[in-house]
N, C-alpha and C positions, 0 to 999 in steps of 0.2 A: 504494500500500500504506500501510494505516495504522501509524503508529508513536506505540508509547507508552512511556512511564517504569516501569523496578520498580517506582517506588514509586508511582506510579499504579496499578497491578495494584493489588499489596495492598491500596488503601487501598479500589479501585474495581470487584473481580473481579465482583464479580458484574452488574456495569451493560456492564462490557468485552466479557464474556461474550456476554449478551445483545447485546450490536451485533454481535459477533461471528456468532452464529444467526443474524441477522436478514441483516447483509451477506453471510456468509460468504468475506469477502474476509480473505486474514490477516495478522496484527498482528505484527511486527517488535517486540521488547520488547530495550529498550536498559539498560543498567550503567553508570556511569558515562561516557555520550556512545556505548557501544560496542556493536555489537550481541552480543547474547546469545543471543535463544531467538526462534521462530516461533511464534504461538500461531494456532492452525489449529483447525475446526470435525470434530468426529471421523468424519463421514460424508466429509469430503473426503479425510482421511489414511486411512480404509481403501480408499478408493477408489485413491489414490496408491500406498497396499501394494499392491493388487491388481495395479496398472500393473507395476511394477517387477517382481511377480512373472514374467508375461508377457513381460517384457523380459527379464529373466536365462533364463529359459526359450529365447528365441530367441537368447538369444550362444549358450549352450549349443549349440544346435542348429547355429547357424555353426559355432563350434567342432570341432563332431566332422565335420563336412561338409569345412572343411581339412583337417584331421590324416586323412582318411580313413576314420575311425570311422563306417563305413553298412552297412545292410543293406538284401535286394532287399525287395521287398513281402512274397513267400511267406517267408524268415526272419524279417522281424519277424514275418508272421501263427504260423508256429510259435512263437518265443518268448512268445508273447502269447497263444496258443490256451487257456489257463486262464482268462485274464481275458476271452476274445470268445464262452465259449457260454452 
């Protein structure tokens, strides 16, 4: 992973950027010696939102599957009969 200086950004966003598009490997942006922020190309973080949506979706679905929270086929298909014709 690349790593660079704030004050490298600022001085260089728009060159950073671009290696950024071009790698889309992402950049670890450092504060004095510490890390700070990620700088990541925006097709990969909507892609990452999407993940995580999908992933909460399936605890979720664990979730109610322990606690007991289920229904057979034919009561989901009832509850749902608005939205399946």
């Amino acid at each position: 992973m690349k790593v660079e200086l704030v004050t490298s950004l600022k001085r260089q966003a728009t060159k950073i950027l671009a290696d950024l598009h071009e790698s889309k490997e992402p950049i670890l942006i450092t504060e004095h010696g510490k890390p700070s922020a990620y700088l990541i190309d925006v097709q990969d973080y909507e892609y990452m939102q999407n993940r995580l949506a999908i992933l909460e979706g399936i605890a979720r679905g664990e979730r109610s599957l322990s606690e007991g929270r289920t229904l057979t086929h034919n009561e989901a298909r009832g509850k749902m009969s608005k939205w399946l014709k």
